[in-house]
Steps between C-alpha positions, in 0.01 A plus 500: 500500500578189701410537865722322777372522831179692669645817550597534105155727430619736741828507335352493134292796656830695638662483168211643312478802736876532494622379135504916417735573785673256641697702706130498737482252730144562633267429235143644461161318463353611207220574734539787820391280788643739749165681636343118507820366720457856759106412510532095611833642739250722650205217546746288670593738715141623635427126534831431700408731739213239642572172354796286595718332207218309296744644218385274264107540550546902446745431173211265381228782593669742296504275182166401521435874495758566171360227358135591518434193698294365818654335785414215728693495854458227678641450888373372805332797728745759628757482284417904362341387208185782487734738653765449226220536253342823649830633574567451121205687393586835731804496349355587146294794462197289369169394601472202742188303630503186716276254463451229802380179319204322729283198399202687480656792284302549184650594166296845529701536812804513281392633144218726606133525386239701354299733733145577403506928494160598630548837394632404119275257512830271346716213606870679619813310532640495807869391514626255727846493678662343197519827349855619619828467379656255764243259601604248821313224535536353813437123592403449105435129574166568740313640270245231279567443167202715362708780637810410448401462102384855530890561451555378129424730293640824700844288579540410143342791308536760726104586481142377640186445335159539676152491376686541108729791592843517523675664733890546448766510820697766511845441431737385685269207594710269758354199710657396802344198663630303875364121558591298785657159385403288833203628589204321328184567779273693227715516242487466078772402294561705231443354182745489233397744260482737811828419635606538127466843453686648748860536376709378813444283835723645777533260760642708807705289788539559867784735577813381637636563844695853457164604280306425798669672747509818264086484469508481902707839477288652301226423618641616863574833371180598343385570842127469366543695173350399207737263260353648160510926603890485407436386171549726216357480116639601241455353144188600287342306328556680199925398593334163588385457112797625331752251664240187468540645101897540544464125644356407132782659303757244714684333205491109525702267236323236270691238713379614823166471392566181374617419871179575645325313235720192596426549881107505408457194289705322787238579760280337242688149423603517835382134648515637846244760414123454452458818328757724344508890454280630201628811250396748766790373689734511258358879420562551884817394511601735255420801652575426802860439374518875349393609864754373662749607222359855537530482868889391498559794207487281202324553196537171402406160658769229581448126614512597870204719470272260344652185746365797788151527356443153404422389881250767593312465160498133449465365864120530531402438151655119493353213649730206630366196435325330859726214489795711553272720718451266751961436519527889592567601157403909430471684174760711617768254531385364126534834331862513656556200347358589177665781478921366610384158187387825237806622316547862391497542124788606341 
């Protein structure tokens, strides 16, 4: 079947659902993602109650979290980034542990260590704060790069190893990390292979004028009570698991995959770009896509969705090149263009 413009998987996707009745003009996924669409409706509204718009951060957030992926937020200070994050994590009924990077934090700061047991006479693990659910990791950027390596294996594999034990994280396992872009006073940039594994890079903007007289409101009629008491959790993390697994059984075409394929090899013959996105991109970019299709009710993934994800996955994993650097150029203006000179498959 031919398609003809970018909404024609939706429509391909109607008739399916509807070619036994036509008489039914609201079609069904072939998966229920009715109890997933009430949970995220009920996040947004616990978070709405403190922050002001940031729509876009939250909707990003969430589909890290349905995607079984880390996020890196970056803002200049002030702009709610630790709050959005901790508000996030008292919204879900999960573990949460918040870990301020510092440049003499150690990696057994982080991971734990083993405690000598005078009584057992035997070495005991101790676990460090990594050993949660929701982990926030605030100022990621000041912490050394002995330390910051520390985060690897966990981010990647979802498990430590010390002394030649493993120790698995109990799932969900969900890294949320803040870094200050103009602030370099005892600071370490990230490497790439760090900056790699986390699945999106949220950059979060000031807020306009009507935004910022709402915060001023707010913040005028908490007459000194705490921001975070009116927040309410309520999704397990057993509800947590089953949707990131409903997320996995969003249908994508052949074509769209050959999309993001397309978009991908671009970054890499790109001559504006130094270095292009690796297979872990592409990888990213695909579930990120069923996300946001879950999120809107779909159970299938159209262009829009993956043009949405490409951004926040792709921005900090490409390097432009320092020629067009130093004329103003950002990676986030190349991807754009990447991605209006890539045509959809057919």
């Amino acid at each position: 079947m031919e398609h003809t413009d970018d909404h024609s998987i939706e429509d391909q996707g109607q008739n399916q659902a509807t070619e036994n009745s036509p008489k039914d003009l609201n079609f069904k996924n072939r998966i229920d993602l009715s109890e997933l669409q009430d949970g995220i409706a009920l996040i947004k509204t616990e978070i709405s109650k403190v922050i002001v718009g940031q729509k876009s951060m939250v909707d990003m957030l969430i589909a890290s979290i349905l995607a079984n992926g880390h996020s890196l937020i970056e803002g200049v200070p002030g702009v709610a980034k630790t709050i959005s994050a901790k508000l996030l994590a008292k919204s879900l009924d999960i573990g949460f542990s918040r870990i301020q990077f510092t440049p003499d934090l150690m990696p057994s700061d982080i991971l734990g260590t083993s405690v000598f047991n005078m009584k057992t006479s035997e070495f005991e693990f101790k676990e460090g704060p990594i050993f949660s659910n929701m982990i926030l990791i605030d100022e990621i950027n000041r912490a050394p790069a002995k330390t910051q390596a520390a985060l690897f294996e966990v981010m990647e594999e979802r498990q430590i190893t010390i002394d030649g034990q493993k120790y698995k994280m109990d799932l969900p396992f969900i890294v949320l990390a803040t870094q200050n872009p103009v602030e370099q006073e005892g600071t370490y940039r990230l490497p790439e292979a760090q900056l790699d594994r986390f699945l999106f890079k949220i950059d979060i903007d000031y807020p306009n004028k009507e935004e910022e007289v709402e915060i001023l409101n707010r913040e005028q009629n908490l007459q000194g009570a705490i921001k975070t008491d009116q927040i309410a959790s309520h999704l397990s993390k057993v509800q947590i698991n089953k949707f990131q697994k409903l997320v996995d059984q969003v249908i994508i075409e052949s074509h769209l995959i050959q999309y993001i394929a397309d978009i991908i090899i671009n970054t890499r013959n790109n001559p504006f770009l130094y270095l292009g996105a690796s297979p872990r991109a592409s990888i990213a970019i695909l579930k990120s896509s069923k996300a946001f299709a879950a999120m809107d009710g779909r159970d299938f993934v159209t262009p829009e969705d993956i043009k949405r994800a490409a951004i926040p996955v792709l921005q900090h994993r490409v390097i432009v090149t320092p020629e067009r650097e130093m004329e103003g150029v950002t990676t986030k203006q190349i991807i754009k263009q990447i991605i209006e000179a890539v045509e959809i498959p057919r």
